[in-house]
RODO-2510 file (C-alpha; in nm, 4 decimals, decimal comma):
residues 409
     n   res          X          Y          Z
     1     x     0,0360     0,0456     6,6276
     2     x    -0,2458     0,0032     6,3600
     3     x    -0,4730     0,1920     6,5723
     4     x    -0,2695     0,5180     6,5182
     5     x    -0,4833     0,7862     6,4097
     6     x    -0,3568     0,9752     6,0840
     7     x    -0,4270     1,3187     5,9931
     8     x    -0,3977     1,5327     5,7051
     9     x    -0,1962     1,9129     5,7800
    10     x    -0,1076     2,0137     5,4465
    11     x    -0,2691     2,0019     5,0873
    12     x    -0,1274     2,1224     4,6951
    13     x    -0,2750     2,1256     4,3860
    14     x    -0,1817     2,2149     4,0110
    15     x    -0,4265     2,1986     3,7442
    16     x    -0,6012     2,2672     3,4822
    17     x    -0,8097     2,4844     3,7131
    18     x    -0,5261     2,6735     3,7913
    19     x    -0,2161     2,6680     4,0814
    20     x    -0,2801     2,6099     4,4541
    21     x    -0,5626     2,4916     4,6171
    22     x    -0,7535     2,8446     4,6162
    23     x    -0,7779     2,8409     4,2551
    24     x    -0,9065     2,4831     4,2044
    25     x    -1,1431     2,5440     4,4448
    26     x    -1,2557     2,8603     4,3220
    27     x    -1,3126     2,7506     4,0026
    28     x    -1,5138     2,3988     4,1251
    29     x    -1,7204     2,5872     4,3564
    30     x    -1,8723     2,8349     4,0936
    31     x    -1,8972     2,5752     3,8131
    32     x    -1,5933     2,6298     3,5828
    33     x    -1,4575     2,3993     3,3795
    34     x    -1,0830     2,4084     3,3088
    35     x    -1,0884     2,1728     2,9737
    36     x    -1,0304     2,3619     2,6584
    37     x    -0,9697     2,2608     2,2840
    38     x    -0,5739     2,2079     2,2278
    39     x    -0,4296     2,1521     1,8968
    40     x    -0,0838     2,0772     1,8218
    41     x     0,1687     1,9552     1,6217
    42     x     0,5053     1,7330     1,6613
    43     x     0,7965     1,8404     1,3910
    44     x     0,7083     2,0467     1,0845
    45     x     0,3920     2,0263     0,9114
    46     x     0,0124     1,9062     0,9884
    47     x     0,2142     1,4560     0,9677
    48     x     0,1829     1,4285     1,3489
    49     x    -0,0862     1,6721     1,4520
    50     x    -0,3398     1,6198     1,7346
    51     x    -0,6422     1,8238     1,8678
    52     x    -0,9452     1,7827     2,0783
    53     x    -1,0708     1,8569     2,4288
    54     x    -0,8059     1,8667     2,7227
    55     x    -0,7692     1,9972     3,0588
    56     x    -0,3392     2,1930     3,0394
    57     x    -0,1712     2,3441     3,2852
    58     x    -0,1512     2,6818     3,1263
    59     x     0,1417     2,7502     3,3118
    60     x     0,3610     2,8007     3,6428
    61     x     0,4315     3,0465     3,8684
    62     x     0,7625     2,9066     4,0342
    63     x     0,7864     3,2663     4,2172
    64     x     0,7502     3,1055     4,5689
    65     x     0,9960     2,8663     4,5086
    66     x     1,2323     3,0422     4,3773
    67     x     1,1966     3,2764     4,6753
    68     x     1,2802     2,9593     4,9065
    69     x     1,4945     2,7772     4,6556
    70     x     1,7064     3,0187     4,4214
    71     x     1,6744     3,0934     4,0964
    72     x     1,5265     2,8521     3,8095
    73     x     1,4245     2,5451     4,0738
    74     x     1,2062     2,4007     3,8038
    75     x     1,5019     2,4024     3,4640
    76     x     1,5948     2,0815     3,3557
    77     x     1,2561     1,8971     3,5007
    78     x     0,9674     1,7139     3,2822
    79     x     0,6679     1,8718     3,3519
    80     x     0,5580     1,5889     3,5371
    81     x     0,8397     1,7007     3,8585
    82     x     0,7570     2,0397     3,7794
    83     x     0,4237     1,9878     3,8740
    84     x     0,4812     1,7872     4,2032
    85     x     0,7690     2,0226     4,3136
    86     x     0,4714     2,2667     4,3000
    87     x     0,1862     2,0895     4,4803
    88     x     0,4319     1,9047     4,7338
    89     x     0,6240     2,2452     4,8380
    90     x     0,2350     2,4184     4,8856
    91     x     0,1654     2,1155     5,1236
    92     x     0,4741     2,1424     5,3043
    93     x     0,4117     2,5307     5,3576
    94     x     0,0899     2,4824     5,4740
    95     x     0,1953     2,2115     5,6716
    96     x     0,4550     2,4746     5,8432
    97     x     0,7258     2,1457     5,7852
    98     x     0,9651     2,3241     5,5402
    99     x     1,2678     2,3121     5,6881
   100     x     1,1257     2,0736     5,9901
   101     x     1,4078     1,8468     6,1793
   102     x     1,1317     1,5389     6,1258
   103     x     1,2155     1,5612     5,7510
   104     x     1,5593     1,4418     5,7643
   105     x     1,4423     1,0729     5,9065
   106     x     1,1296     1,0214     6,0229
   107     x     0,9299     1,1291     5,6919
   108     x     0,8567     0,9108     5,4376
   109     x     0,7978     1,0140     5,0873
   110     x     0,5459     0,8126     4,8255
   111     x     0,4197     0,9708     4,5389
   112     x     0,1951     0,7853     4,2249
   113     x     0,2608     0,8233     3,8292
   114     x     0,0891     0,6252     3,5772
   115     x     0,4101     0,6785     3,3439
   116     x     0,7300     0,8806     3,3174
   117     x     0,8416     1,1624     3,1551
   118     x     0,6204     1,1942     2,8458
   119     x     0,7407     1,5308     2,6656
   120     x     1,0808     1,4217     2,7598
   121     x     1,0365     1,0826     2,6079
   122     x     0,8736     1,2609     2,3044
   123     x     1,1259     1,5306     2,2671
   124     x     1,4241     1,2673     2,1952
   125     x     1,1850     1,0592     2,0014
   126     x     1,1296     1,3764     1,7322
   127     x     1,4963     1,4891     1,7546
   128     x     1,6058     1,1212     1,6371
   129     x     1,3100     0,9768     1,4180
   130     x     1,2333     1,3273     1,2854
   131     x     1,5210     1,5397     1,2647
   132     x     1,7737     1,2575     1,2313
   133     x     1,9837     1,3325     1,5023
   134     x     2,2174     1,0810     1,6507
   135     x     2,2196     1,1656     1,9899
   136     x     1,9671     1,3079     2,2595
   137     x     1,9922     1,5235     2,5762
   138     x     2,2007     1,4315     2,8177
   139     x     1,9384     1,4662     3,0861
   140     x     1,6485     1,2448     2,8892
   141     x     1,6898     0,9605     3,1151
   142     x     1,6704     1,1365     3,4725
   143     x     1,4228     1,3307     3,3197
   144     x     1,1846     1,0908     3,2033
   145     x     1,2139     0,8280     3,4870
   146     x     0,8856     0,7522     3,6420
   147     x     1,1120     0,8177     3,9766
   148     x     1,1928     1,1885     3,8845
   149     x     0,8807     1,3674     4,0421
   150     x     0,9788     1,1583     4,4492
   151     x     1,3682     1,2133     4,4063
   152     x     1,3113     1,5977     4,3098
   153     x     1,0773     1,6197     4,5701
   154     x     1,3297     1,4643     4,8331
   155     x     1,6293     1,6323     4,7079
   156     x     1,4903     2,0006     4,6615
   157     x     1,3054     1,9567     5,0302
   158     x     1,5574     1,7311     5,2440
   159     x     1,3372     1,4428     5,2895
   160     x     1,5506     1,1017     5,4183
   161     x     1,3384     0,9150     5,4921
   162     x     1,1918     0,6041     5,2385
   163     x     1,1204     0,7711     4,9329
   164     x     0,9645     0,5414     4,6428
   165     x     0,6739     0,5728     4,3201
   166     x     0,3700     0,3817     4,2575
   167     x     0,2893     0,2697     3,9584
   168     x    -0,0795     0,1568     3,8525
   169     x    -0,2078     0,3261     3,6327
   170     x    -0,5171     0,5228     3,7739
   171     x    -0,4624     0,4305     4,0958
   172     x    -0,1777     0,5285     4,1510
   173     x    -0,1888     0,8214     4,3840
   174     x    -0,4519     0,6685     4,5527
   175     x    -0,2741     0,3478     4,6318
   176     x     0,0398     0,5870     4,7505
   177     x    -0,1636     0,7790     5,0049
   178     x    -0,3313     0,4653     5,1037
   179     x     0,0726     0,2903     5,1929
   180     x     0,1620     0,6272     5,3086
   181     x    -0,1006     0,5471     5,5966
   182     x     0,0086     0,2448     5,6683
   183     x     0,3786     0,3878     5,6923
   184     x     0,2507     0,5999     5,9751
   185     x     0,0242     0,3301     6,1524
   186     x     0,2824     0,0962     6,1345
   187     x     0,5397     0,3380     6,3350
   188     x     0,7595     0,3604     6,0402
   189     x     0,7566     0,7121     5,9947
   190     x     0,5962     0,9793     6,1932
   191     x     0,5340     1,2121     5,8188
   192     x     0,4550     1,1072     5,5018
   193     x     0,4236     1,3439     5,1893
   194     x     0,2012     1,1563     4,9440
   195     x     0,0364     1,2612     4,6345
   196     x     0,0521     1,1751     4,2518
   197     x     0,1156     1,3788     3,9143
   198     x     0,0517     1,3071     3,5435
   199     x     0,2042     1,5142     3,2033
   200     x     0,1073     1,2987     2,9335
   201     x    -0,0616     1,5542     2,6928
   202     x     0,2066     1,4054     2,4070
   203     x     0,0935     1,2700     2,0882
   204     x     0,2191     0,9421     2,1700
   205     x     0,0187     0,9198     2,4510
   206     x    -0,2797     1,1333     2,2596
   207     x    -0,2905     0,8186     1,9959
   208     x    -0,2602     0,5802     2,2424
   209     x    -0,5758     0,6968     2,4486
   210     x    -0,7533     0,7474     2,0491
   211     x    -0,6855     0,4092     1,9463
   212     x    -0,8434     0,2469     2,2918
   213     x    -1,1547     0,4687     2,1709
   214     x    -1,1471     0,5851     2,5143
   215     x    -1,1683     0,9115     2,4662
   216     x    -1,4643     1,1896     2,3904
   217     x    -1,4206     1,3956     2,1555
   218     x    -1,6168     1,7002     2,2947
   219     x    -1,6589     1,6809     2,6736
   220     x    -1,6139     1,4744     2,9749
   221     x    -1,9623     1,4031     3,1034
   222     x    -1,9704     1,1535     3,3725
   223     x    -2,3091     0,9475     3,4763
   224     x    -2,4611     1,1409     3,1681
   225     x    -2,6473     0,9924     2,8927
   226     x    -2,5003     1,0251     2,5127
   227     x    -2,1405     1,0267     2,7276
   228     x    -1,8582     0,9183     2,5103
   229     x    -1,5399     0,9200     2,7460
   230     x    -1,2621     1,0713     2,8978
   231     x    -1,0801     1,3702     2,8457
   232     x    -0,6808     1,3471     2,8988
   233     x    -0,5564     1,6283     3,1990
   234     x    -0,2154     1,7200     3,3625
   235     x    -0,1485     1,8416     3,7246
   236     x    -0,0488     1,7215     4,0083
   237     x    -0,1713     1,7022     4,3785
   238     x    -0,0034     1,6536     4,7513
   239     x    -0,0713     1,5896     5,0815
   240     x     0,1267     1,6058     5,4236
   241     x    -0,0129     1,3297     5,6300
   242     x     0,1339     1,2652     5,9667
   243     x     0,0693     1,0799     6,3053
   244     x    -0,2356     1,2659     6,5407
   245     x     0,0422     1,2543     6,8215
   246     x     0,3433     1,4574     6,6067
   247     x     0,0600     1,7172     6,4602
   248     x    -0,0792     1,7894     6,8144
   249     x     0,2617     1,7969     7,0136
   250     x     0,4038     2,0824     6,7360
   251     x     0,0311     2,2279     6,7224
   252     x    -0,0219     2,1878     6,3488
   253     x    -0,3852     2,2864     6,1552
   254     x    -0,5764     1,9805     6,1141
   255     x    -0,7692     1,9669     5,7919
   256     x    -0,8828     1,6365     5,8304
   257     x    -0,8572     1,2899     5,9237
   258     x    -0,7575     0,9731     5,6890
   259     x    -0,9385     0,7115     5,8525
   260     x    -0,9021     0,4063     5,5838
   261     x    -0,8409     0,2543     5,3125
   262     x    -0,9223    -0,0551     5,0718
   263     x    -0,7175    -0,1913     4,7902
   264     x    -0,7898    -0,4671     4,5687
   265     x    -0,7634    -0,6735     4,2105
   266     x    -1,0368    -0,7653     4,0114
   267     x    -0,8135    -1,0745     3,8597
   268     x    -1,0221    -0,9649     3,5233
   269     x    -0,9150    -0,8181     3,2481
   270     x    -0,6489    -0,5429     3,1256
   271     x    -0,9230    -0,2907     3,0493
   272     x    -1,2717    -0,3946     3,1393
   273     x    -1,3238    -0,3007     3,4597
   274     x    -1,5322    -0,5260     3,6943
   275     x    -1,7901    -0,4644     3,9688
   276     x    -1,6478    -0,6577     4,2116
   277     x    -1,2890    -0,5438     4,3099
   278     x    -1,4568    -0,1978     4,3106
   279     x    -1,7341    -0,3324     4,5499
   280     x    -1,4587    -0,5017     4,7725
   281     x    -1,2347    -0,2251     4,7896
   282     x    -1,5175     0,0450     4,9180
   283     x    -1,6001    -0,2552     5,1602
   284     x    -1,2108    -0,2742     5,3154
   285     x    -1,2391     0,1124     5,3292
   286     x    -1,5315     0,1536     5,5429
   287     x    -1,4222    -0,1791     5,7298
   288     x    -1,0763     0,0377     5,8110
   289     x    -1,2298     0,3285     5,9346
   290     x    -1,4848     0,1762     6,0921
   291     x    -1,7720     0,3403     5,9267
   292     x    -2,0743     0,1795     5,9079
   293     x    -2,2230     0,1741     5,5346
   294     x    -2,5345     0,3135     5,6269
   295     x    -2,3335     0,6328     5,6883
   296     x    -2,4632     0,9268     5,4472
   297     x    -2,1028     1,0336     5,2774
   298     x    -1,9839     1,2449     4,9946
   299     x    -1,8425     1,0295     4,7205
   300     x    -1,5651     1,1202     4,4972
   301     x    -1,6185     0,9082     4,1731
   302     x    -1,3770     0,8005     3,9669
   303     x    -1,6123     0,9073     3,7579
   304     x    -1,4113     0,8666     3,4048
   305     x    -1,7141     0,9437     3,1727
   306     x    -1,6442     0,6354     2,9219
   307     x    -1,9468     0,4331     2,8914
   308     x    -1,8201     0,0952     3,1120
   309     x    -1,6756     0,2280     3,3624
   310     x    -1,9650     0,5196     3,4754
   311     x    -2,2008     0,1564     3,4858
   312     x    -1,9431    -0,0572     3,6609
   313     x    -1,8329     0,2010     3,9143
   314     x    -2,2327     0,2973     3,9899
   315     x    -2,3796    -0,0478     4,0080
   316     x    -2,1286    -0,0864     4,3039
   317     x    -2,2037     0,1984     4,4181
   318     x    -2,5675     0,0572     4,4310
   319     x    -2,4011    -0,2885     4,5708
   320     x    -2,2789    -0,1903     4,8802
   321     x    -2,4588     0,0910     5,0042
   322     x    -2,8241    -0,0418     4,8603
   323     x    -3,1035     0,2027     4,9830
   324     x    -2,8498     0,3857     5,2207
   325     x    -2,7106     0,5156     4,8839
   326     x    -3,0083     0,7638     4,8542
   327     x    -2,8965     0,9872     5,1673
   328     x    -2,5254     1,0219     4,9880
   329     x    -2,3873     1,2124     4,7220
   330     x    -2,1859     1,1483     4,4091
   331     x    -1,9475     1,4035     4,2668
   332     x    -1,6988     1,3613     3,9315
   333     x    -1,4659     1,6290     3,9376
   334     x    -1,2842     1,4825     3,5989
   335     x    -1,5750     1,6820     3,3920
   336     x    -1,4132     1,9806     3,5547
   337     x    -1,0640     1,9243     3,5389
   338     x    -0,9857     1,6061     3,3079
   339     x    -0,8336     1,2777     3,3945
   340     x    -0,4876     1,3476     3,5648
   341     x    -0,4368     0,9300     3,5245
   342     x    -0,1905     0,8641     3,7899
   343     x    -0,2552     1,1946     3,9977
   344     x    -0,6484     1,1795     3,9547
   345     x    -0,6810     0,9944     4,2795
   346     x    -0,4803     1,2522     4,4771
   347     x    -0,6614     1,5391     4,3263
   348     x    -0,9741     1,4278     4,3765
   349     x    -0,8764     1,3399     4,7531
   350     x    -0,7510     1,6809     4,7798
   351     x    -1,0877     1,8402     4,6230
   352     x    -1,3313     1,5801     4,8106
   353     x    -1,1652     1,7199     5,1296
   354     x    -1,2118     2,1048     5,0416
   355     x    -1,5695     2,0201     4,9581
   356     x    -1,6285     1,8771     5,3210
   357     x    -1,4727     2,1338     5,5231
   358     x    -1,6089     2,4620     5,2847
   359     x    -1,9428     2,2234     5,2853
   360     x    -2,0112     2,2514     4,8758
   361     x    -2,0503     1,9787     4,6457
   362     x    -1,9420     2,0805     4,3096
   363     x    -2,1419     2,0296     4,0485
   364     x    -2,0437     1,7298     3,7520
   365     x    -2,0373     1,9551     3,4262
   366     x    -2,1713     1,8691     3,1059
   367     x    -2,4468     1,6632     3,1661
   368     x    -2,7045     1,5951     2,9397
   369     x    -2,9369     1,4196     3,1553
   370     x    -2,8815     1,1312     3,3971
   371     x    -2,8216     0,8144     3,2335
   372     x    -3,0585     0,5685     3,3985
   373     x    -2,8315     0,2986     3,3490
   374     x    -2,5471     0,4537     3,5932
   375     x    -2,8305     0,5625     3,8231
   376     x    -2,6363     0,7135     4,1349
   377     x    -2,7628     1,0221     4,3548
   378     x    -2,5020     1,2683     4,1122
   379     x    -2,4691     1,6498     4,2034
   380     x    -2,5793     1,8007     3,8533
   381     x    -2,6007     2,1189     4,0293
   382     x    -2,3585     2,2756     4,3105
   383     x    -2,5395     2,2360     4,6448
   384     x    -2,4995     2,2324     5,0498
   385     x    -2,2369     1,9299     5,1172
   386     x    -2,3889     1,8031     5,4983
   387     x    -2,1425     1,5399     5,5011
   388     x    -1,8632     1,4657     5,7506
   389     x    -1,7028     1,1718     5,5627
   390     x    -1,5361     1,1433     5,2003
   391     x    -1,5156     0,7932     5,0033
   392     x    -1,2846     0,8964     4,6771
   393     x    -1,2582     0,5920     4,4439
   394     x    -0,9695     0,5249     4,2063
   395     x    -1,0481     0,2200     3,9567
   396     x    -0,7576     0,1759     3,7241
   397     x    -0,6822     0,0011     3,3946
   398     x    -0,5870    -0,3881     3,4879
   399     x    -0,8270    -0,3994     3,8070
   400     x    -0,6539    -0,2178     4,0434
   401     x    -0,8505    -0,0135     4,3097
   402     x    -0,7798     0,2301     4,5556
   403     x    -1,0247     0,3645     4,7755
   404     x    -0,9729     0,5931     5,0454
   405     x    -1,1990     0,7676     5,3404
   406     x    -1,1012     1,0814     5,4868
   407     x    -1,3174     1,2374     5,8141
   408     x    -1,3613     1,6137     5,8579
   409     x    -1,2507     1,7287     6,2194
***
């Protein structure tokens, strides 16, 4: 059954951009950037304070699902399930699949975090360490498990079917949407509702990211010279993929077609990123869907902004698609947004297929000129998008890479 084709019906997003996929797009396609400056504090005076660039969820509007659900669907959740109840119920509306009979067996459920509940984590930390409490919410534990966001999503929306998280790192959502199409090819289930979310805007997490020095201080600015790294963002993004065969026999929207998929190790090193498991995974991709690399594509970059990784990931770019590379183009949607971690690779699946099918590339912010040692063909400016097929990239921490290649219809 490997030869099943897989389709995408439904899509969610939560960002920094804003809630639902109109807003994110909106705010890619004219330019705007939803990082800002955050500065907080843990406990009582300036001891544990943190500030600099990142891209927050301002906040949610849980009005449609409390319209479907009841009141107060979202109390008692990290932020992290808060934001994939929200992108995973907009994919399952516009997926017309709330509710569906093919939920309660034959729908599989496989969502990617690069870590559990943060705030939750953080919250019992300061109430112990900092107030000197001797006990913690009752809920911190459910809360903060890295399986939270899949079992909210299966209890809230009746899905039976195998329900499980990824976990690695910045691949994460990538690698679940990548098993999620092998669920389907395989026969296993006729439905899968993928995707990935991140919440780790903490100050553990905030001095975690400092102390790697992988972070920029000012902006994200991918491919760019004078670039100093990432900035930190929270969201969430979902997709409904399902079998060609069950979309056309209930007549569902098509938004597009996941074609393949490449996965791979470097065998390297924890945080040094190398060329080749990036080069080999883009190569099982194409290989999968049976796209030929002299195919001009759109590219979704991983696209970080930290000096390594915007060389690494562009030399391979260079690597396997030598002088073909020309005719493509390279988009970074982490300048606009920030780096969701474990949900990047979702969102930027979820964006990379909007900019085929509304045919706009959006522009990589904050550039200061093109950095001639990450030469790629980058969209510095928003522009026509010509392009039929979508290579999004996910290179995470450890050597772990996820690539995926979605096909408009």
């Amino acid at each position: 059954m490997a030869d099943r084709r897989v389709v995408i019906t439904g899509m969610g997003a939560i960002s920094s951009l804003g809630q639902g996929l109109d807003a994110n797009w909106t705010a890619l396609a004219e330019g705007r950037s939803g990082i800002g400056r955050i500065s907080r504090n843990i406990g009582e005076g300036d001891l544990h304070h943190y500030e600099g660039p990142a891209g927050v969820v301002a906040s949610i509007d849980a009005s449609a699902l409390e319209a479907r659900l009841g009141p107060r669907p979202l109390a008692h959740l990290d932020p992290l399930a808060a934001f994939s109840v929200v992108a995973g119920h907009e994919a399952l509306v516009q997926a017309g699949l709330i509710d569906h009979k093919v939920l309660e067996r034959r729908t599989a459920l496989i969502w990617g975090c690069g870590s559990g509940g943060n705030q939750t984590m953080e919250e019992s930390y300061a109430r112990s360490f900092l107030k000197g409490a001797g006990n913690v919410h009752p809920l911190t534990i459910p809360k903060q498990m890295i399986s939270a966001p899949v079992s909210h999503l299966s209890m809230l929306f009746g899905v039976q079917g195998p329900a499980f998280t990824v976990a690695s790192a910045c691949a994460s959502s990538g690698h679940a949407i990548g098993e999620g199409l092998w669920m389907l090819r395989s026969g296993r289930a006729d439905v899968a509702v993928v995707g990935g979310a991140e919440a780790a805007l903490t100050y553990g997490s905030w001095l975690g990211w400092i102390a790697l020095r992988a972070m920029a201080d000012d902006a994200c600015r991918p491919f760019s010279i004078n670039r100093k790294g990432m900035v930190l963002g929270e969201g969430a993004a979902a997709l409904v993929l399902e079998t060609y065969e069950h979309a056309a026999a209930r007549g569902a929207h098509i938004i597009a077609e996941l074609s393949g998929y490449g996965a791979t190790s470097d065998a390297h090193h924890i945080t040094m990123p190398h060329g080749r498991g990036a080069e080999a995974a883009i190569r099982a991709a194409h290989e999968d869907a049976g796209i030929g690399l002299d195919t001009p594509v759109l590219i979704s970059s991983h696209g970080t902004g930290t000096p390594l990784n915007d060389k690494v990931e562009s030399a391979a770019l260079r690597a396997v698609y030598g002088d073909s590379l020309a005719a493509s183009r390279v988009i970074a949607t982490k300048s606009s947004h920030g780096h969701l971690i474990g949900g990047a690779g979702a969102l930027e699946l979820v964006t990379g297929i909007l900019a085929l099918n509304h045919r706009i590339a959006p522009a990589v912010l904050n550039g200061l000129g093109a950095d001639p040692d990450s030469a790629a063909p980058v969209v510095w400016e928003t522009q026509d998008c010509p392009y039929d097929v979508l290579v999004s990239n996910s290179f995470a921490f450890g050597g772990l890479n996820a690539v995926l290649i979605a096909k408009k219809v």
